[in-house]
C-alpha positions in Angstrom: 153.6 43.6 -10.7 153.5 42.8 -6.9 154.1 39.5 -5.4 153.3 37.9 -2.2 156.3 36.2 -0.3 155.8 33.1 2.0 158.2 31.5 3.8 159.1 27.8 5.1 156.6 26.9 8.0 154.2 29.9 7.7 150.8 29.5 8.5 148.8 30.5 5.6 146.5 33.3 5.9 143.8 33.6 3.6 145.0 37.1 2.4 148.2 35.5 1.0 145.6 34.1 -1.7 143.6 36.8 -2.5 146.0 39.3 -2.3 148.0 37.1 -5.0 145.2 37.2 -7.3 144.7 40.9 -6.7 148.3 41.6 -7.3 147.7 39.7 -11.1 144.3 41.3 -11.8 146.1 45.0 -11.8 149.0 44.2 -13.7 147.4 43.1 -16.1 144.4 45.8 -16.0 147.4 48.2 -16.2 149.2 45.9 -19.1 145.6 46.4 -20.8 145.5 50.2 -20.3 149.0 50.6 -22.0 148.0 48.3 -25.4 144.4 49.9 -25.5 144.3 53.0 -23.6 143.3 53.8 -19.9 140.0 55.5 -20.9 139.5 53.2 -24.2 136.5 50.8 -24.0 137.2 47.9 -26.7 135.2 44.3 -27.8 136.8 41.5 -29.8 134.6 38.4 -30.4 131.0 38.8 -30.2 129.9 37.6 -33.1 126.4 37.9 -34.6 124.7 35.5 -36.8 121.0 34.4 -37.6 119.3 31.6 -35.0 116.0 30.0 -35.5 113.1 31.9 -35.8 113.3 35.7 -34.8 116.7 35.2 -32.7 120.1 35.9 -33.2 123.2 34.2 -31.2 126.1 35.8 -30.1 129.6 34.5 -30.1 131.4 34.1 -26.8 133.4 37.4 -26.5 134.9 40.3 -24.2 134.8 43.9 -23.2 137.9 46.3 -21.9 136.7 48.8 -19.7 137.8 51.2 -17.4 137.0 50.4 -13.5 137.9 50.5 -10.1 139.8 47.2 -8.5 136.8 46.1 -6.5 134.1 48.2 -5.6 132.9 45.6 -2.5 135.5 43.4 0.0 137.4 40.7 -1.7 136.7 38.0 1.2 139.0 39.5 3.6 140.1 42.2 1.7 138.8 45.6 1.8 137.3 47.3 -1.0 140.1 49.1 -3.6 139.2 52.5 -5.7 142.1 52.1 -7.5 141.2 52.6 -11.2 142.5 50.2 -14.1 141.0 48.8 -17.1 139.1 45.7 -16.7 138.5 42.6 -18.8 134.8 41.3 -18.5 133.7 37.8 -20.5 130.8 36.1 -22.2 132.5 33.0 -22.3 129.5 31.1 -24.1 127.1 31.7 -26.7 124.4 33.4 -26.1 120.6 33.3 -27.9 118.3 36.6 -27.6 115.0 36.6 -28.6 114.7 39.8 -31.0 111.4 42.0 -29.7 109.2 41.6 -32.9 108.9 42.6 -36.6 108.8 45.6 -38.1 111.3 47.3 -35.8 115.0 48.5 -35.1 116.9 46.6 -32.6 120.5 46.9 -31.0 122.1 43.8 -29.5 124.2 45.6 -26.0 127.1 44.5 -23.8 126.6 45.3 -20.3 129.9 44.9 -18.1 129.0 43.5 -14.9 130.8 42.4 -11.4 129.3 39.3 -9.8 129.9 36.8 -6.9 129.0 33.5 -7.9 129.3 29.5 -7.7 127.6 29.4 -3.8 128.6 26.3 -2.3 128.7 25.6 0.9 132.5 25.2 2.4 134.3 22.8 4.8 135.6 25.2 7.9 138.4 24.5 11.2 136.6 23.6 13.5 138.9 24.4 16.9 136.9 22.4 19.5 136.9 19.0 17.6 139.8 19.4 14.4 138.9 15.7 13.1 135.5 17.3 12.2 134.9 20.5 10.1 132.1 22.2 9.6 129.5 22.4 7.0 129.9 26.3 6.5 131.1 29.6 8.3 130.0 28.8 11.6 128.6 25.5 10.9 125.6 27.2 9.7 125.8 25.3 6.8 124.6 28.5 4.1 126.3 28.6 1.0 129.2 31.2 -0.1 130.2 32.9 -3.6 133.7 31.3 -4.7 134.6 33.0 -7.7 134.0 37.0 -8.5 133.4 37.2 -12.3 133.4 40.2 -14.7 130.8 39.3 -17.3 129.6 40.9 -20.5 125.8 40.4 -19.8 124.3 40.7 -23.5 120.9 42.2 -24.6 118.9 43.8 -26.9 116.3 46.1 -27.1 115.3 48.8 -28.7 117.8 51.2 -27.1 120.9 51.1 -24.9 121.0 51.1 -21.4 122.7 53.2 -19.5 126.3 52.0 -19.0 126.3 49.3 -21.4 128.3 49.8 -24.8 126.1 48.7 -28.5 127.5 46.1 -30.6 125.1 45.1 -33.4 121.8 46.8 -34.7 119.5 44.2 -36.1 116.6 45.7 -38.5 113.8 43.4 -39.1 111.2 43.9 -42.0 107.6 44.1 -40.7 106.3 40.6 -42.8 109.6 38.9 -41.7 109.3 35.6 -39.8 112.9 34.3 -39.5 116.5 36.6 -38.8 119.0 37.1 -42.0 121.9 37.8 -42.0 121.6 41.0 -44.1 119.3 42.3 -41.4 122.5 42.6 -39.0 125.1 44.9 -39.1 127.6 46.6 -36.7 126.1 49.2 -34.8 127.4 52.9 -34.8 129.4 53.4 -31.9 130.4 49.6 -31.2 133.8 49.7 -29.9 134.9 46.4 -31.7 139.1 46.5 -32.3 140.4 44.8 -35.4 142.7 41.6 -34.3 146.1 40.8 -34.9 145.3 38.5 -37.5 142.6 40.6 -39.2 145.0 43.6 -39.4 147.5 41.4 -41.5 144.7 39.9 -43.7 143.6 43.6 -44.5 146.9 45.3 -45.1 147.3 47.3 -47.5 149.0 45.6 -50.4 150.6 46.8 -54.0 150.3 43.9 -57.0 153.7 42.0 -57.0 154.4 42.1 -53.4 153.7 38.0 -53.0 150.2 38.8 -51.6 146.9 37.6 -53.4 143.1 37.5 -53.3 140.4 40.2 -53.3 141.3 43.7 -50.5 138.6 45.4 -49.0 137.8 48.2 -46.0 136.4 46.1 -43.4 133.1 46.7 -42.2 132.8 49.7 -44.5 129.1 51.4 -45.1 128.1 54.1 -47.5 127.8 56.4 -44.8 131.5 56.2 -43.8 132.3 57.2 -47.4 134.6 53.5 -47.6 137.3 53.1 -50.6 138.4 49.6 -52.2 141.6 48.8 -51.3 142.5 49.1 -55.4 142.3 53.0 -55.2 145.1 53.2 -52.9 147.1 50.6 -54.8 146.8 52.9 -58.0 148.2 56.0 -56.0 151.2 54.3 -54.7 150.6 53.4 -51.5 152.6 50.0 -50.2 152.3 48.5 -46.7 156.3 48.5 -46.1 157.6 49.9 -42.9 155.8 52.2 -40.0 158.6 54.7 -39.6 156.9 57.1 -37.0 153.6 57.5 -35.1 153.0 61.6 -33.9 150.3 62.5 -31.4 149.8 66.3 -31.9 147.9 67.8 -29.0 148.8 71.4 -29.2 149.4 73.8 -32.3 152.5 73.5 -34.0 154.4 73.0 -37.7 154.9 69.3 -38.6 157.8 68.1 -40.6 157.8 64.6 -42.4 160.3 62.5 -42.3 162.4 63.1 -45.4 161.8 59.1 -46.0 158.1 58.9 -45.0 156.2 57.6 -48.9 153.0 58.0 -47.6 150.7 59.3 -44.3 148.0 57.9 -42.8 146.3 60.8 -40.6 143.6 60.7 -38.0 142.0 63.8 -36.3 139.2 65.7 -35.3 138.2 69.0 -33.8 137.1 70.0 -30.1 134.2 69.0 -28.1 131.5 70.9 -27.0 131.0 71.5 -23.3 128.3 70.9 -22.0 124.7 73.4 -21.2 124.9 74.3 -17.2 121.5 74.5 -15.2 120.7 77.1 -13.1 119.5 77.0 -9.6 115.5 75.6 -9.1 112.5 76.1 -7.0 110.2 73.9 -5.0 108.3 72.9 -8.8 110.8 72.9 -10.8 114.2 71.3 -12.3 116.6 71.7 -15.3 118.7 69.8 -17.0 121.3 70.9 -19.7 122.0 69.7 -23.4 125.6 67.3 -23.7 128.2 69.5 -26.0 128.4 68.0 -29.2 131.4 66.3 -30.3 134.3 67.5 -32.8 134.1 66.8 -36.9 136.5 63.7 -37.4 138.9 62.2 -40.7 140.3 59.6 -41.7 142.7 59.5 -44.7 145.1 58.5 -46.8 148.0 60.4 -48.3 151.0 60.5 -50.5 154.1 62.3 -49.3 154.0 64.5 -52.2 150.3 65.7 -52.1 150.9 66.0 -48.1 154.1 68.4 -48.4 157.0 68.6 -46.7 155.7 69.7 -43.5 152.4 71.9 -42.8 151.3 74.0 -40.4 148.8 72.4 -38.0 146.1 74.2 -35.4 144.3 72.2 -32.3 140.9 73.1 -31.7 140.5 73.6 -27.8 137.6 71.7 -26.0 134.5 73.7 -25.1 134.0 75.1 -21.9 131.4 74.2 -19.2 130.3 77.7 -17.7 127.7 77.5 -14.6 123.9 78.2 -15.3 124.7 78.4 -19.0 125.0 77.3 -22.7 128.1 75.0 -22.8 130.9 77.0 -25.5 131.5 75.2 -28.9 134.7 73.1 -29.4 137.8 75.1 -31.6 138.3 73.9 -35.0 141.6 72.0 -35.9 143.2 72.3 -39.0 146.1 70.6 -41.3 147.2 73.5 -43.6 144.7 73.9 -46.3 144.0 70.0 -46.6 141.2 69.8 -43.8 139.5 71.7 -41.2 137.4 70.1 -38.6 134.8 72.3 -36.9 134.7 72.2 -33.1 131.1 70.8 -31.7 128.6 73.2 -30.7 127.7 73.7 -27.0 124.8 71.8 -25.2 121.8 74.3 -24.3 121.8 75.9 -21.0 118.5 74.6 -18.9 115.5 76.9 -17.7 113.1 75.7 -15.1 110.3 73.1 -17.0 106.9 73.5 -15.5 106.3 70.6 -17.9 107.5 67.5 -19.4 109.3 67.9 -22.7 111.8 66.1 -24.6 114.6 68.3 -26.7 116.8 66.0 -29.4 119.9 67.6 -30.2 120.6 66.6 -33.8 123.9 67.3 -36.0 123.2 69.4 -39.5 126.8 69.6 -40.4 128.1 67.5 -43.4 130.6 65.2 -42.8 134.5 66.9 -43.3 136.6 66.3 -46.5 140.2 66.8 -47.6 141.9 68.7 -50.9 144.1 66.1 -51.2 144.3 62.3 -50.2 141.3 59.6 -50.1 139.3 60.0 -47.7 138.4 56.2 -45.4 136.1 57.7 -43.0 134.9 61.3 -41.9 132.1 61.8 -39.9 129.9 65.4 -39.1 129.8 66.9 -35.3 127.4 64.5 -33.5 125.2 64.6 -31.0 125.6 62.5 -27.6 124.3 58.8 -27.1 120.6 60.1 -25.6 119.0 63.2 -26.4 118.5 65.9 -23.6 115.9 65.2 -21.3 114.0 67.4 -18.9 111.1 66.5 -16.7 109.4 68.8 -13.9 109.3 66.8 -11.1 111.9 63.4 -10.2 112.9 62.1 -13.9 115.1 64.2 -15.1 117.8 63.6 -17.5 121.0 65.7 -18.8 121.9 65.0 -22.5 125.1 63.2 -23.2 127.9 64.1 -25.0 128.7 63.5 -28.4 131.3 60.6 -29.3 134.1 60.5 -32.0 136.0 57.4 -32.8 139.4 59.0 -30.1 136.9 59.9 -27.2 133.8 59.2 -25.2 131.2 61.8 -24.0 130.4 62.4 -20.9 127.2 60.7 -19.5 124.3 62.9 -19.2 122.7 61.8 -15.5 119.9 62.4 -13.5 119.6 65.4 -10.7 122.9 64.7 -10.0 124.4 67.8 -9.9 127.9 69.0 -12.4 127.8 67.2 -15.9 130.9 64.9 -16.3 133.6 65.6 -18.7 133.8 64.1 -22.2 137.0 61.4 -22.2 140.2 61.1 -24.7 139.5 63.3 -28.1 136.9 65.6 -29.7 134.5 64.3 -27.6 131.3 66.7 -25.8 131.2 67.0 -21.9 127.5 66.4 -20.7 125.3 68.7 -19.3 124.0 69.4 -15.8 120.9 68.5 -14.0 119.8 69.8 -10.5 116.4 68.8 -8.8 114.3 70.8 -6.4 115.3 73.2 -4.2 119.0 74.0 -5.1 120.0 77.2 -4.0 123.0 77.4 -6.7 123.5 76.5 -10.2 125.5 74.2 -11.9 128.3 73.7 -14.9 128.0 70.7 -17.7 130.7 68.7 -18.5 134.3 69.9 -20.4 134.1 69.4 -24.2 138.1 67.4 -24.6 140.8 68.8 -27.4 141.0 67.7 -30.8 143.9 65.9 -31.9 145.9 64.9 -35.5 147.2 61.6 -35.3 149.6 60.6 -38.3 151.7 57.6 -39.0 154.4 57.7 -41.8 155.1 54.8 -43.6 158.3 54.3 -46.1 
């Protein structure tokens, strides 16, 4: 991490300041990005409990995100593109007022860059030192004092672009008042489990000292959750992490001849995203956001696993110009799972009218021969649908998530779609406006991966 150095008699300059609090704001964005992950966006805190009436309040909490270092001057200092991950706050509670009854609502954290706390500073005045002035200038106006990243909360009844969902709130039509039963996690919400949570949830065997009831956290029916009991029965004790192996590219995997049991993550490839072809004076396109990759979670002993298996990484889809985006490759460990790729977003076609096209996932979520399964989840569509207007509206689809990668964000007659980020996610599709001579690609679908710890 960089330091300033001052020496004995200087004159201070009011760079040696900012710079020093620049120098600490990237470490420890970069400090961040190692723990979490340099495309990872994570929440701790935001809690959500009933208020009065139809409101709920939120806990103070924060958001990681990737950034840039400051997008606008630092007083004196000039903007920086540099890119690190970024911490932004809600340092109180927070009340928000849910729309109405009879409706599905999602509580959002929007990260957010502000200049704030105006006051208006005492300034050298040359001519007359024994008297400053009230303001730059002696104008007297009132300057920003502190730049703040803030986690702006909301809710509505869908996400904004560039915010992240954290709670869906379901309210009965005849309801009156919040409960707490009405509120639960929302899919997608990048919430990380905490030091002290992960302990509390280990995975125990009766007779190692521990006591109490064990439970998945946070588990629904649709993410096919097991008690804590089942893997007890099958053997599986929380002693020592022996080994952690990211598998990126085909290959045979041997186990550590000590390893008792596995605990594997992995999905298959992304779809790219649907290209858009070139447009005319009444017309534009946009393209559908490449689905992401089938994704696992699971359990298993040593002996059901083997003692190694062969294990195949589906590629990410491609993004061809002025056409259907390709489907993601399917990755496989041995004859325990297969995850299929995503499917491709749509290539566009001039709209002469408004339309709307969903892209929805039939597939049924992925499942293993041997093992329990904690979580698996089908190849999913992006965050929005695909969207295509004829004249100025325009939107291209997103692409799909999976719990190791982000889609792409669709956008609006921008141009290329973006690439999806980390694993198994879609790359979004294109979108072009009037009067574009050539067409143009949607977003890379990204790899699949197979994560797997051993534990002895």
């Amino acid at each position: 991490m960089d330091r300033q150095i001052v020496y004995p008699a200087q004159i201070p300059l009011d760079s040696d300041l900012l710079n020093a609090q620049r120098n600490a704001f990237v470490g420890l964005g970069h400090l961040a990005g190692m723990a979490y992950g340099e495309n990872t966006v994570s929440a701790g805190g935001f809690a959500c409990t009933p208020g009065a009436g139809l409101t709920v309040t939120i806990a103070p909490g924060s958001l990681l995100a990737a950034g840039v270092v400051d997008t606008t001057a630092y007083g004196t200092l000039a903007a920086s593109g540099s890119v690190l991950v970024r911490q932004y706050i809600s340092r109180d509670p927070v009340t928000l007022t849910v729309p109405g009854a009879g409706g599905t609502y999602t509580v959002y954290a929007t990260p957010a860059t502000v200049d704030t706390d105006d006051t208006v500073l005492p300034f050298y005045n040359a001519a007359d030192p024994s008297v400053t002035y009230a303001g730059s200038d002696n104008s007297g106006k009132a300057a920003p004092t502190v730049r703040q990243d803030v986690a702006q909360l909301g809710i509505g009844a869908a996400v904004p672009d560039g915010a992240y969902p954290l709670w869906t709130i379901t309210v009965p039509s005849a309801a009156t008042a919040i409960a707490a039963d009405m509120i639960a996690q929302a899919e997608g919400a990048p919430f990380y489990e905490t030091i002290p949570g992960l302990q509390a949830s280990k995975i125990s065997k009766a007779g190692d000292g521990m006591t109490g009831p064990l439970s998945v956290l946070n588990a629904t029916a649709a993410q096919n959750p097991v008690a804590l009991g089942q893997l007890q029965a099958m053997g599986f004790i929380a002693n020592a992490l022996i080994g952690v192996t990211s598998i990126i590219s085909s290959l045979t995997f041997t186990r550590n001849a000590a390893t008792k049991w596995l605990h594997i993550r992995a999905c298959g490839g992304g779809g790219g995203g649907g290209g858009a072809p070139y447009t005319d004076g009444n017309n534009q396109a946009s393209g559908g956001g490449g689905f992401s990759g089938q994704y696992i979670e699971l359990w298993i002993t040593a002996a059901d696993f083997g003692a190694s298996v062969d294990i195949v990484i589906g590629a990410g889809g491609t993004a061809p110009s002025s056409a259907a985006g390709g489907s993601g490759g399917t990755t496989t460990i041995g004859s325990l799972v297969t995850l299929l790729g995503g499917g491709g977003g749509f290539g566009a076609s001039w709209g002469s009218i408004g339309e709307i096209l969903p892209q929805i996932s039939t597939d049924t979520p992925p499942s293993s021969t041997e093992g329990i399964v904690v979580f698996s989840r089908p190849t999913t569509a992006g965050r929005s649908p695909m969207i295509t207007f004829s004249k100025s509206n325009g939107k291209s689809g997103d692409g799909g998530d999976t719990p190791l990668g982000t889609g792409g964000p669709g956008n609006g007659l921008a141009g290329a779609g973006a690439n999806g980020t980390g694993y198994g996610s879609g790359g979004s599709g294109a979108s072009v406006g009037y009067n574009q001579s050539v067409g143009q690609a949607g977003g890379q679908g990204m790899p699949g991966v197979v994560i797997i710890e051993e534990y002895a």
